[in-house]
C-alpha positions in Angstrom: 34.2 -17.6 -1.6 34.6 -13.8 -1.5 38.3 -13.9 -0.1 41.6 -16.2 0.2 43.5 -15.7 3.1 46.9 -17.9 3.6 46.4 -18.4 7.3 43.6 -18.2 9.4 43.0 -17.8 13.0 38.8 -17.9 12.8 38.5 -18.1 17.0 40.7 -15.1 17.1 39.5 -13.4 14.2 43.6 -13.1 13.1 44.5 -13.4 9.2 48.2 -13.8 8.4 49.1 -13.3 4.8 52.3 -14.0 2.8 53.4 -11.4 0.6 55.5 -12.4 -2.4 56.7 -10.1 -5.1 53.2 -9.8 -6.4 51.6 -8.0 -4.2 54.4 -4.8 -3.9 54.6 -2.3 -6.2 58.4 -2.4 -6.9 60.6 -5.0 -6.2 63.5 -5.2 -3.2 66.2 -4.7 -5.9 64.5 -1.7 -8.0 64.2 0.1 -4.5 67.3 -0.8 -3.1 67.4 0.6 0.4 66.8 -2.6 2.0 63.1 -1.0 2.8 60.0 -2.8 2.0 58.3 -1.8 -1.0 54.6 -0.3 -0.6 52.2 -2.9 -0.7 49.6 -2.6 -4.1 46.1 -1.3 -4.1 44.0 -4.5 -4.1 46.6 -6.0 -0.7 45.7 -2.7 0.8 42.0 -2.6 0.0 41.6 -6.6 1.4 43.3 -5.6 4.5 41.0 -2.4 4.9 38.3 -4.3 4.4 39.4 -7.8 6.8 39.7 -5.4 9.5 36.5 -3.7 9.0 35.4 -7.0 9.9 36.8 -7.2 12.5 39.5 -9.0 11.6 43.2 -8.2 12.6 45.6 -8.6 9.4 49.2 -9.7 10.0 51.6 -9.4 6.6 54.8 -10.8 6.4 56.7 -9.9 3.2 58.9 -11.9 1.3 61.7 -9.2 1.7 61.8 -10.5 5.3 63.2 -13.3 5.0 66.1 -12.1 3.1 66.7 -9.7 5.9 66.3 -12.3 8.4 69.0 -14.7 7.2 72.0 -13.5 8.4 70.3 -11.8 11.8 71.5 -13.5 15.3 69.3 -15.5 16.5 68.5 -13.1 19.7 67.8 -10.6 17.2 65.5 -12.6 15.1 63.2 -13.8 17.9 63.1 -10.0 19.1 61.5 -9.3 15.2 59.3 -12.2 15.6 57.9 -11.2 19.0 57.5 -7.7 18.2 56.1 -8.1 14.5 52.5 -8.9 15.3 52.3 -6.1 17.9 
């Protein structure tokens, strides 16, 4: 077993992968913009590599959700939809 991947989509060849604080080089409260952090090397060199497999990566950060909490409900299913765009 080369690679974990949190969700899998094998028939569409889609991996969606939850980023806690682990995987960010700086925490949401050291960069305090409300932007997410950048992503680490090793998150960045599995997605390079998933989708030189043909595989199309989806990430969703755990700074999302703190964004998403007090969004409007039209809002949040707009950021849903376009997200994996």
């Amino acid at each position: 077993e080369l690679l974990k991947i949190d969700i899998v989509f094998e028939k569409e060849r889609v991996a969606l992968e939850l980023d806690g604080p682990s995987h960010f080089l700086k925490s949401i409260e050291e960069k305090g913009d409300g932007e997410e952090p950048r992503r680490d090397g090793p998150t960045m060199a599995k997605t390079r590599l998933m989708e030189s497999l043909g595989w199309k990566v989806l990430r969703h950060g755990y700074m999302s959700d703190e964004k998403l909490k007090n969004m409007p409900e039209e809002k949040m299913r707009e950021f849903w939809v376009k997200k994996p765009g």
